[in-house]
ZASE-21041 format. One record per residue (C-alpha): residue number from 1; residue in three letters; x, z, y. Coordinates in Angstrom, 1 decimal, always signed. Each point is the difference from the previous one (the first is absolute). Layout:
BEGIN
<NUM 'ala' <X Z Y>>
...
This chain:
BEGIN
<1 'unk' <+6.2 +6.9 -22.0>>
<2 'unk' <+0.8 +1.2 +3.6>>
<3 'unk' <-2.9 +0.1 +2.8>>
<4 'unk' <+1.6 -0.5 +3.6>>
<5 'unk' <-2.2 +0.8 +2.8>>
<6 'unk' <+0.3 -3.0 +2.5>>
<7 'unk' <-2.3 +1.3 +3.1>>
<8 'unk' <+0.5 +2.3 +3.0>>
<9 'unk' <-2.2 +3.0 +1.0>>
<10 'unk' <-2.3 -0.6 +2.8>>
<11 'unk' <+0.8 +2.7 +2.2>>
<12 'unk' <-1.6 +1.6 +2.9>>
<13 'unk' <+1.7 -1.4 +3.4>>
<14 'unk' <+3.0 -2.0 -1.6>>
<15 'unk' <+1.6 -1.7 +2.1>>
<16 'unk' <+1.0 -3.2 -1.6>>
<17 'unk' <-2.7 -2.7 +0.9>>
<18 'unk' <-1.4 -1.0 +3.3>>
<19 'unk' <-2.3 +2.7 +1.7>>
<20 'unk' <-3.4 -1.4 -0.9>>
<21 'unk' <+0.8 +0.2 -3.8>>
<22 'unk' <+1.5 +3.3 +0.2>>
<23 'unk' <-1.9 +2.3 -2.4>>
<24 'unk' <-2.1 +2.9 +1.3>>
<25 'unk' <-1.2 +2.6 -3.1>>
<26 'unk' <-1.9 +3.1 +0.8>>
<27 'unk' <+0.0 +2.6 -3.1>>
<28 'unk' <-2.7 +1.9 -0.6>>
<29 'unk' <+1.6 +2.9 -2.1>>
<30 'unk' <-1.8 +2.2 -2.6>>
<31 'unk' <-0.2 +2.7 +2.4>>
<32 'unk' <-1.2 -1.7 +3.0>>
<33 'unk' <-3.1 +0.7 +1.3>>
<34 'unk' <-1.4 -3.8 +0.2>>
<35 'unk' <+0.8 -0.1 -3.7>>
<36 'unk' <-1.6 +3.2 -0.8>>
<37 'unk' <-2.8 -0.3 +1.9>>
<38 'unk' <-1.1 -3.6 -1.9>>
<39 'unk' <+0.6 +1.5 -3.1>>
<40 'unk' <-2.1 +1.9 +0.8>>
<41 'unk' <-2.6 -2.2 +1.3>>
<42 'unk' <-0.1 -1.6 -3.1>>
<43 'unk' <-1.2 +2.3 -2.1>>
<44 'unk' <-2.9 +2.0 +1.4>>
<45 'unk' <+0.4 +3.8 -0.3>>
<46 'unk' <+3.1 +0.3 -1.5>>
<47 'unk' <+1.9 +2.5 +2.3>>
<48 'unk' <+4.4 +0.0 +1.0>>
<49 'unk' <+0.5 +3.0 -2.2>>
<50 'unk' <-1.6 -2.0 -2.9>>
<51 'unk' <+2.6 -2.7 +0.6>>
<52 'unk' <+3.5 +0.1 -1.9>>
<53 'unk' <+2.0 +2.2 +2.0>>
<54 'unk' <-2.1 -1.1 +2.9>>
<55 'unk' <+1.3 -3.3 +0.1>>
<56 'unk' <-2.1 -3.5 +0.7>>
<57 'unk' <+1.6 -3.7 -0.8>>
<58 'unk' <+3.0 -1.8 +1.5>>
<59 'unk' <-0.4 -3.2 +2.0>>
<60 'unk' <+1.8 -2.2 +2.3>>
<61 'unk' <-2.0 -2.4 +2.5>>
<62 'unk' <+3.1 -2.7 +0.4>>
<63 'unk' <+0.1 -2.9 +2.9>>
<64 'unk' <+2.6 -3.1 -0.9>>
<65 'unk' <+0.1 -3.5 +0.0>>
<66 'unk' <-0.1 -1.7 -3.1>>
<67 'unk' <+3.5 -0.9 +0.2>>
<68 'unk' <+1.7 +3.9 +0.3>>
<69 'unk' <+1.8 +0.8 -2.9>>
<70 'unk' <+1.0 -2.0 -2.7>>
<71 'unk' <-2.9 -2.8 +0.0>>
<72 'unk' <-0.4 -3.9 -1.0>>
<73 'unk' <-0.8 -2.4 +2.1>>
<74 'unk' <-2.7 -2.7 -0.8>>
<75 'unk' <+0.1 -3.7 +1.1>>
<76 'unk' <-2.5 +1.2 +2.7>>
<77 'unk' <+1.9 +1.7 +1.6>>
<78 'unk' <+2.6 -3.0 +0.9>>
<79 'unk' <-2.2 -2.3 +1.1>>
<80 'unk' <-3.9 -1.0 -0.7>>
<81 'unk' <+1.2 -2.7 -2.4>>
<82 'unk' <+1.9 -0.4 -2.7>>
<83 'unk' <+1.1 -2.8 -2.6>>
<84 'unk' <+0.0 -2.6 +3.0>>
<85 'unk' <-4.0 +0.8 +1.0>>
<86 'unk' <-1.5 +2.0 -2.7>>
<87 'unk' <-1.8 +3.6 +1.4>>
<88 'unk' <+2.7 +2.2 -0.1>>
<89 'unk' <-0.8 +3.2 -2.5>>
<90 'unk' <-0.5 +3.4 +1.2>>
<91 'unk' <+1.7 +3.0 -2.3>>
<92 'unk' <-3.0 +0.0 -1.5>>
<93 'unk' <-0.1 -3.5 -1.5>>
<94 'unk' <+3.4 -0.1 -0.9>>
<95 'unk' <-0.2 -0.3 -3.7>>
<96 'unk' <+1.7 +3.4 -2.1>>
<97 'unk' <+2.2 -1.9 -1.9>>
<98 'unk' <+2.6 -0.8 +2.7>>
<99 'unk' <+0.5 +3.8 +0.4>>
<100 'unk' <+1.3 +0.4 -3.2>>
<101 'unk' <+3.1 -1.7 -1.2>>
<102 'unk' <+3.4 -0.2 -0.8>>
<103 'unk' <+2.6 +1.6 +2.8>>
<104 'unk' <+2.7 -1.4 +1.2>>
<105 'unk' <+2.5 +1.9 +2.2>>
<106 'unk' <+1.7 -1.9 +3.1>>
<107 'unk' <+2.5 +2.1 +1.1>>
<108 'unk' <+0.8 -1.2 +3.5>>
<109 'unk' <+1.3 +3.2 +1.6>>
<110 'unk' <+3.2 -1.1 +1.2>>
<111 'unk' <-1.9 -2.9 +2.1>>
<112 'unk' <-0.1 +1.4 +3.8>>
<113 'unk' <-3.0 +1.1 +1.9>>
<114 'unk' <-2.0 -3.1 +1.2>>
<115 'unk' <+1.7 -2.6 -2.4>>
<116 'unk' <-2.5 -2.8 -1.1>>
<117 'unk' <+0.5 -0.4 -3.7>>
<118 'unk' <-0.6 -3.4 -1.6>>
<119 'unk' <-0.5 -1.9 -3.2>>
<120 'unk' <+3.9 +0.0 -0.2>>
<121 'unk' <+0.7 +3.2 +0.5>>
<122 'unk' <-3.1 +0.9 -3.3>>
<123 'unk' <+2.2 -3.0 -2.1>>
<124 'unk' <+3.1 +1.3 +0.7>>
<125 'unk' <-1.6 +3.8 -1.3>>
<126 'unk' <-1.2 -0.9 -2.8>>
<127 'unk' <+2.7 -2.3 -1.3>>
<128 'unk' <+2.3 +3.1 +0.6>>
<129 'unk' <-2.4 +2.1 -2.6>>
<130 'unk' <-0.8 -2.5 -2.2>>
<131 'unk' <-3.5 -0.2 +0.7>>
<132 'unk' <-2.6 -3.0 +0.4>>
<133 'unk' <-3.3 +0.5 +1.2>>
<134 'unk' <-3.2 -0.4 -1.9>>
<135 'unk' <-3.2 -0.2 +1.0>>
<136 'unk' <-2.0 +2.6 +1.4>>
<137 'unk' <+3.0 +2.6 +0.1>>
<138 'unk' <-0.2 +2.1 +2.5>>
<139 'unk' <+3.3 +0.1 +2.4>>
<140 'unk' <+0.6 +2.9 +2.1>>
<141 'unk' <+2.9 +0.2 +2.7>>
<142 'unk' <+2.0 +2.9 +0.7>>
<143 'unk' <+1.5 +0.4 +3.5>>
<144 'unk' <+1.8 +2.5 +1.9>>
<145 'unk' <-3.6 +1.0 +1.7>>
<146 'unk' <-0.1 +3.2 -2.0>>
<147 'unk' <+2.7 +1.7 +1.6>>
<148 'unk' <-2.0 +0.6 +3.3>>
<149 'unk' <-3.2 +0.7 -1.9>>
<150 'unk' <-1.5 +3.2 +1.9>>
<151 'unk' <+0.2 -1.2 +3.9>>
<152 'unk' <-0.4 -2.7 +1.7>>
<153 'unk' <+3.4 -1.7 -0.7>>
<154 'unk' <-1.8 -1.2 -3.0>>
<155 'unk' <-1.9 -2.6 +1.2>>
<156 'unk' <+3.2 -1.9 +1.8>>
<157 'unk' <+2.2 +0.7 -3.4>>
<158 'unk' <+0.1 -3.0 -2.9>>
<159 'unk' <+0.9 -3.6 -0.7>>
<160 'unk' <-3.8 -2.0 +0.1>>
<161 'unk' <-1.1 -3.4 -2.2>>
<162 'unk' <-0.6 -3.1 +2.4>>
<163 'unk' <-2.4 -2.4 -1.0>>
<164 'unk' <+2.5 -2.6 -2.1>>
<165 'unk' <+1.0 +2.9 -2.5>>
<166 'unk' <-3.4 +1.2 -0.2>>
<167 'unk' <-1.2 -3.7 -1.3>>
<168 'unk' <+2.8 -0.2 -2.5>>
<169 'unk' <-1.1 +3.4 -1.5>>
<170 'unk' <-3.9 -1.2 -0.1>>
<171 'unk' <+1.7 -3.2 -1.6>>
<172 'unk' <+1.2 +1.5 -2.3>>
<173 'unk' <-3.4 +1.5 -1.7>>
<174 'unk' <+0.5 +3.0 +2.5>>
<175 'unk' <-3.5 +1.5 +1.4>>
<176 'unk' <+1.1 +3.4 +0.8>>
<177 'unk' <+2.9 +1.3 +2.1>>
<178 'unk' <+1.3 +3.6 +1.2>>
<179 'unk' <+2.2 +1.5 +2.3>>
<180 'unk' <+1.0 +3.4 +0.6>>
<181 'unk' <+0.4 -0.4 +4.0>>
<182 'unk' <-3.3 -0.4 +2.6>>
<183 'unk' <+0.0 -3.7 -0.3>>
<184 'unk' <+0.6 -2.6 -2.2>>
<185 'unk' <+0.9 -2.1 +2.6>>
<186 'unk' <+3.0 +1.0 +2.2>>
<187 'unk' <-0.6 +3.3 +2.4>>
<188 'unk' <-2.2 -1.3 +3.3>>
<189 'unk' <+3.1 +0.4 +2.5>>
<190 'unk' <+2.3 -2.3 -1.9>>
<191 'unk' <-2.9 -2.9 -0.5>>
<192 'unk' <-0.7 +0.9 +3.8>>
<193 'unk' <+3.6 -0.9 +1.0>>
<194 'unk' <+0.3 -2.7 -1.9>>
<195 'unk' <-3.5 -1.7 +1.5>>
<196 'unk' <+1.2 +0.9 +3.5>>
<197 'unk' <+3.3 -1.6 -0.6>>
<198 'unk' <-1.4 -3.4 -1.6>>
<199 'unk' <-3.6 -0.1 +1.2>>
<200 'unk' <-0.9 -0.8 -3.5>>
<201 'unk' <-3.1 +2.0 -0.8>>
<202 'unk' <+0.2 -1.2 -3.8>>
<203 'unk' <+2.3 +3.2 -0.1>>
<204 'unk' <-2.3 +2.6 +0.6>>
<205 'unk' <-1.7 +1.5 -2.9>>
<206 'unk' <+1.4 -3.3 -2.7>>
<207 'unk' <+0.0 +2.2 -2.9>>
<208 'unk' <-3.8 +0.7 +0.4>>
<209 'unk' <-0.9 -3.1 +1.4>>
<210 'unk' <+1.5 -1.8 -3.1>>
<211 'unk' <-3.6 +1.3 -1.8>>
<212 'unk' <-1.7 -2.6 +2.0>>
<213 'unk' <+1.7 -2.6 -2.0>>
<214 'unk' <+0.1 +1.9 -3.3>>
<215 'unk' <-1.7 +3.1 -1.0>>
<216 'unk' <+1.7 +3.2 -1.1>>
<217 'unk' <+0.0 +3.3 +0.4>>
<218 'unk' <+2.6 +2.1 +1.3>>
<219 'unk' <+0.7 +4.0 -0.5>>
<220 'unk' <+1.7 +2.1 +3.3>>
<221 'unk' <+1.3 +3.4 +0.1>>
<222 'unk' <+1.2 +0.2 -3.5>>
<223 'unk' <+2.5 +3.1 -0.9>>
<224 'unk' <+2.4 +0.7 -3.3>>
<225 'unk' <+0.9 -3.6 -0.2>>
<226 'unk' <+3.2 +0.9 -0.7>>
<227 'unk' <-1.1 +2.0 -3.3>>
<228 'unk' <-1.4 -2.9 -1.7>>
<229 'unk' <+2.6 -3.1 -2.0>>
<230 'unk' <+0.2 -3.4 +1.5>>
<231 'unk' <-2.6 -1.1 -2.5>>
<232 'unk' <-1.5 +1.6 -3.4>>
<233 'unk' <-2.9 +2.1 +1.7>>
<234 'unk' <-3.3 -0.6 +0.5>>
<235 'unk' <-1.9 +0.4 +3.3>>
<236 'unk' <-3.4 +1.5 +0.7>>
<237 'unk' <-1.5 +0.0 +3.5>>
<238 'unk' <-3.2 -0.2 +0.2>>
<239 'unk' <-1.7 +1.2 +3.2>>
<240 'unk' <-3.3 +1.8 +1.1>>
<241 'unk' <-2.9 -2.8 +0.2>>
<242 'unk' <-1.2 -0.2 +3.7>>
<243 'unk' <-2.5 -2.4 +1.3>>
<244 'unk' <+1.1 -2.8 +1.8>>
<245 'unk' <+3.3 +1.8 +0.9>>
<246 'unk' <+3.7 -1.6 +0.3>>
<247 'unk' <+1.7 +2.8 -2.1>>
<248 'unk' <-0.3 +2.7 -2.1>>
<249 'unk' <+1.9 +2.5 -0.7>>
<250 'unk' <+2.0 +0.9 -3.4>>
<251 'unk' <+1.2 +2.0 -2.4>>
<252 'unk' <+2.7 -2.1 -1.2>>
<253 'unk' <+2.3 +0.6 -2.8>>
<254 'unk' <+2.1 -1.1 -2.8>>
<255 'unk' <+1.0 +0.4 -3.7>>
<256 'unk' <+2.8 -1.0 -1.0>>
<257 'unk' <+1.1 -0.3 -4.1>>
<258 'unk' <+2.5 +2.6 -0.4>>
<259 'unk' <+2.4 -2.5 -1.9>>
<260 'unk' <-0.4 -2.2 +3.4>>
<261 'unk' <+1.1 +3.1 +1.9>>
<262 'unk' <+2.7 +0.4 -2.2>>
C-alpha cells in the first residue's frame, strides 16, 4: 500500500487566506532563554550545566482560526440548522464515521477559475471513468487552486460547487466532500459578481448554504490530489475535537492498494 499525505503545513504568516485567519507561530527553540528558564522552573535545583548540552524543551504558542490549513467544515458552520430544522452539529458531534471512507477523485482542473460546477458536470465525470457512486464515499474535487498555493492568488484560483451539485452528491449517499482550493464554493469575487449582476443573493455562499437543507461535511485546502487514482483509495480525515467549534483541523491522507495504483 501507498500512504499519500493530503494536508498543507500551517505556516507562520502564509499568505493565502484572509488576514484574520492568517497563522501567527512563535517558536520557542531549545536554546532560548523562555524555554530554558521553565525547564528549569520545573524541576527545583536542577542547574543549566546539568541540562543536556544546556538545552530546555521546544514549543510553539500558535494563533489561527479553526479553518487555516487543511480543516473540515461541520454543518455549524453553514448555518444553525441542518436537515430542514434540526440543531446543526458542531465538529464535535459530527459522528467519526463520515471521516473515513472510500475516495473518489474529481478531477476538474481544466474548469476555469469561478466556474459553478453542477450535478451534470459530476454525471458527465463519472460516466467518463466508469464510476457510480455509493453511499458514504467520500468525493474530493481537484481544481486548478493549487497552482497559486503560497500567496494570496490562492484564494481567487479554482472552479467552486453551487448548491444543485452539492444536493446531487449528498443524494447520492455522499456526507463528506473536499476540495483542494479555499472554498468549496466558488472564490468570493466571482459569487460577488454574479450577486451584483443579478441581485440574487441565493448565489452567495450556495455550496455551504446547501447544508441547511442536507447535512454534510466538506474538507478545504486539500493538497496531492493529483497523486491519488480516480477511485480505489481510502480516505482518512479525522480532525482535532474542539468544543462547540465549526472546524477542525486535519491530518488527512490516503492509501491506496498498490494494484489500484497500478
Amino acid at each position: 500500500m501507498k500512504i499519500i499525505d493530503l494536508s498543507v503545513s500551517i505556516v507562520d504568516g502564509l499568505p493565502v487566506d484572509r488576514a484574520v485567519q492568517i497563522p501567527k507561530i512563535r517558536y520557542r527553540r531549545h536554546t532560548d532563554e523562555e524555554s530554558v528558564s521553565t525547564f528549569l522552573a520545573a524541576y527545583p535545583g536542577l542547574t543549566r550545566e546539568q541540562c543536556l548540552d544546556g538545552h530546555g524543551w521546544a514549543i510553539e504558542q500558535i494563533q489561527l482560526s479553526t479553518h487555516t490549513g487543511t480543516h473540515v467544515d461541520a454543518p455549524y458552520h453553514y448555518h444553525p440548522t441542518m436537515n430542514n430544522g434540526e440543531p446543526a452539529w458542531t465538529v464535535d458531534q459530527v459522528p467519526l464515521d463520515w471521516f473515513i471512507g472510500d475516495g473518489v477523485v474529481v478531477d476538474f482542473y481544466d474548469k476555469p477559475d469561478g466556474y459553478v460546477c453542477t450535478s451534470e458536470d459530476f454525471k458527465a465525470y463519472f460516466q467518463k471513468i466508469g464510476y457510480q457512486l455509493k453511499p458514504g464515499d467520500i468525493v474530493l474535487v481537484r481544481t486548478n487552486a493549487m497552482s497559486a498555493w503560497g500567496g494570496p492568488e490562492y484564494l481567487d484560483k479554482g472552479c467552486g460547487v453551487g448548491r444543485e451539485g452539492t444536493l446531487w452528491l449528498l443524494d447520492q449517499g455522499v456526507r463528506a466532500v473536499g476540495t483542494d482550493s479555499w472554498s468549496w464554493d466558488v472564490p468570493r469575487e466571482y459569487a460577488l459578481k454574479r450577486f451584483q449582476e443579478t441581485g440574487d443573493p441565493a448565489v452567495c455562499w450556495e455550496g455551504h448554504k446547501a447544508g441547511a437543507a442536507k447535512a454534510y461535511v466538506q474538507y478545504e485546502k486539500l493538497t496531492n490530489l493529483e497523486q491519488l487514482p480516480p477511485y480505489g483509495f481510502r480516505f482518512f480525515g479525522v480532525p482535532i475535537k474542539i468544543d462547540q467549534a465549526s472546524a477542525g483541523w486535519v491530518r488527512a491522507f490516503a492509501i491506496v492498494d498498490k494494484e489500484k495504483e497500478e
